[in-house]
N, C-alpha and C positions, 0 to 999 in steps of 0.2 A: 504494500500500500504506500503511494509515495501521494505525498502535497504537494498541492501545482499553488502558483499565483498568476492571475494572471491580470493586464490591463486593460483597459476597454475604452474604446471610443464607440459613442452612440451620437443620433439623431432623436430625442424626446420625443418631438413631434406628433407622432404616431400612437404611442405609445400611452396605456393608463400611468403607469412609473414602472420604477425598479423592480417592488414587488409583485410575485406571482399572485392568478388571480383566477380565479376559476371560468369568469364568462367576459373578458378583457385583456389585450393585448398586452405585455411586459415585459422589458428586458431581460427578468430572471427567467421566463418561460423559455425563450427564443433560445439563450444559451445553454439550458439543463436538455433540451430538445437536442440543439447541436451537437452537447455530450454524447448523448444516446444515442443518436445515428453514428458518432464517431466510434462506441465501444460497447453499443446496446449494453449501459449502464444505466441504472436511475441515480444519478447522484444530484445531491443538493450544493447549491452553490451559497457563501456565504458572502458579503458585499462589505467595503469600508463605511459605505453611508447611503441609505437608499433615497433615490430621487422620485422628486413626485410627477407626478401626470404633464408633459410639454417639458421638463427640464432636461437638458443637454451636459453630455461629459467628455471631455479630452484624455482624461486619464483617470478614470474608475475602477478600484481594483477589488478584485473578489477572490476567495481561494477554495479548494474542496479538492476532495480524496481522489485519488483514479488509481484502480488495483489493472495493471499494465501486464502482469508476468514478468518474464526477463527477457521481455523486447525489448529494444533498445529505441530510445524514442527523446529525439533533441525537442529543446523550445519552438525551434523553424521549424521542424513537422508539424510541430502540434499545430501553431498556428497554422501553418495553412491549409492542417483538415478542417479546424475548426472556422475559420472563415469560410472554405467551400459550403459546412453547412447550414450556414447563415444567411447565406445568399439567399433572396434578395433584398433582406431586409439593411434599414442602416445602421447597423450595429459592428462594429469591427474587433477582434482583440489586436492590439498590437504589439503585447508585450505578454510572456509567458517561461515562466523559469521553477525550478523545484525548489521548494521551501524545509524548512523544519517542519518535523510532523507538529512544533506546538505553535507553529506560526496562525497570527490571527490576523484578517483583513481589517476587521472591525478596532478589535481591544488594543494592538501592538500599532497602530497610527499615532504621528506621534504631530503632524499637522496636516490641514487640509486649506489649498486653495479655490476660493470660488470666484469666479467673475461675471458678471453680471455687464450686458450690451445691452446700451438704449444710442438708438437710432435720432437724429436731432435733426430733424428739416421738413418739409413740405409735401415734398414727395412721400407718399409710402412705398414699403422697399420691394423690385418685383424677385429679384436674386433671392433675396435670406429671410422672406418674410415664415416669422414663424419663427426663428433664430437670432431676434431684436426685437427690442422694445421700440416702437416709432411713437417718436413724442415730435407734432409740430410745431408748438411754442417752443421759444429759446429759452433756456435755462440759465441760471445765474449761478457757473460752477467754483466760482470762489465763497459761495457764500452756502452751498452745498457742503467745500471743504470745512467750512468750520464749522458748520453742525455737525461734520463725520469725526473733530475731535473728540466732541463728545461721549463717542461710544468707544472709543477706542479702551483696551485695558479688562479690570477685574469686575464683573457689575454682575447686578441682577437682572436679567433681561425679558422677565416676565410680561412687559409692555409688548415685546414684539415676538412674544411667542402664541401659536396659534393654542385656539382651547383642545384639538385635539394633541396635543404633543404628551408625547409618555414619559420626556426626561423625566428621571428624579429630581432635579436640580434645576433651575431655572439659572444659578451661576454660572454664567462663562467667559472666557477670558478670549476678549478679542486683539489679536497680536498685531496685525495690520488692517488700516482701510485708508487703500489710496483712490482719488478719483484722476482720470488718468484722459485727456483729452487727445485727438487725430482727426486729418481730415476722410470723410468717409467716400468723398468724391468729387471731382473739380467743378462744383455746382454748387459748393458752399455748404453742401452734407455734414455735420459732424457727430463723430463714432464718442458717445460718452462712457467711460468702461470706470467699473467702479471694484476696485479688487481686496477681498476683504479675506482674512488668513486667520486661522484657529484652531484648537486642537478639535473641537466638537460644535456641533451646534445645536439652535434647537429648531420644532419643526415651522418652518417658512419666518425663522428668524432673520433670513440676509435680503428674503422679498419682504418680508416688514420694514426691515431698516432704508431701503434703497428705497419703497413707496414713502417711506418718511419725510427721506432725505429730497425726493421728486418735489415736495410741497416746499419746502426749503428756495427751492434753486427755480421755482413757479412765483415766491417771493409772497406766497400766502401765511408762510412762517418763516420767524426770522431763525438764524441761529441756535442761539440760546434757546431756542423752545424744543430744538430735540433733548437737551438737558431737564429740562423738564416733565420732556413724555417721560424718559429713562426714569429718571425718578418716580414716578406715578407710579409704577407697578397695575398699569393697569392697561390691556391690550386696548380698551375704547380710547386712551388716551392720544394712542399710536397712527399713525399714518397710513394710509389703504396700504394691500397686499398685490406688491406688482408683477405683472403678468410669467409664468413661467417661460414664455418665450424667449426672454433676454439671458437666464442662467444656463451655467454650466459650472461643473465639477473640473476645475483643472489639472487638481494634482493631488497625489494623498504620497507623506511623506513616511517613512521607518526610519528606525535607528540603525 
């Protein structure tokens, strides 16, 4: 019995989320399917951090069991049986390597990056719609930044955690949030990317915070009022919950 890990890039879009589901489409279904036809095995795959319904990943990592015999079987194989039986869905793994048998996808992360694409112009997008946020008013991104120092750090984030979240702890500690501007296209487009970094989160805490931060930079709230919601402890206090279209999971880090 050896332990795989592997990475994954998906397209949400499509998809109800991460978890499997009985009468709806899921990344976890698509890939335990792929196992199966690869070793007519049933195995369960386990995730870093499951994404919900529309949310996108560049580097999602999951691990689970695979009892091989004494074939002999690299990471390149594996992946390229296992993207053959993916096809044609947009889910990819790109990355797959043997772990410790005590390795965990989930409990042994030690950070995870998210980033979050809002679309800033007039046009809506015909290339990536579904994959941005399209906001047509212009936003006020310096004044965005300094409501985003607010959350930065040790805090209670119960404001912008949704009522169904299971964490135990509504504490968490947010390590970075940059807001990060580009041009999105020589038409005056611009790509507003907001990159928030942590060990954990909680659930649709970084699409809490980013609708928060959107009233902010809309100039409906000044700054200092995301200091405010924070403190409130109270999710009505908080800023709407913005669209899963603009997230993704970039990177989940080990030691």
């Amino acid at each position: 019995m050896q332990r795989w890990k592997i990475t994954i890039e998906y397209d949400g879009s499509a998809f109800s989320g991460w978890q499997r589901q009985p009468d709806a489409p899921s990344i976890q279904n698509c890939i335990e399917h792929a196992l199966f036809k690869f070793c007519q095995q049933k195995i369960k795959i386990l995730v870093a951090g499951r994404t919900d319904a529309g949310v996108h990943a560049l580097g999602q990592v999951a691990h689970f069991d695979l009892e091989y015999g004494d074939r002999p079987l690299s990471g390149y194989e594996f992946i390229k049986a296992l993207n053959y039986h993916l096809q044609p869905t947009k889910i990819s793994v790109i990355g797959a390597e043997k772990v410790a048998p005590d390795f965990h996808a989930r409990y042994d992360a030690l950070n995870k990056l998210y980033r979050y694409r809002i679309l800033q112009r007039a046009a809506f997008p015909s290339l990536e719609r579904g994959l941005v946020w399209h906001i047509k008013r212009e936003l006020d991104i310096e004044a965005m930044r300094a409501g985003a120092q607010y959350l930065i750090g040790h805090h209670d984030f119960t404001t912008f955690r949704d009522t169904r979240c299971q964490a135990k702890s509504p504490v968490k500690t947010l390590e970075r949030l940059e807001i990060i501007t580009r041009p999105y296209d020589d038409c005056g487009g611009l790509e507003i990317i907001v990159e928030i970094e942590g060990r954990s989160f909680l659930h649709h805490q970084v699409r809490n915070m980013v609708g928060t931060l959107s009233l902010v930079g809309e100039g409906k709230w000044k700054p200092e009022d995301v200091k405010t919601a924070l403190l409130a402890l109270d999710r009505a206090a908080g800023g709407p919950t913005c669209p899963a279209d603009g997230l993704y999971l970039v990177r989940v880090e080990y030691g």
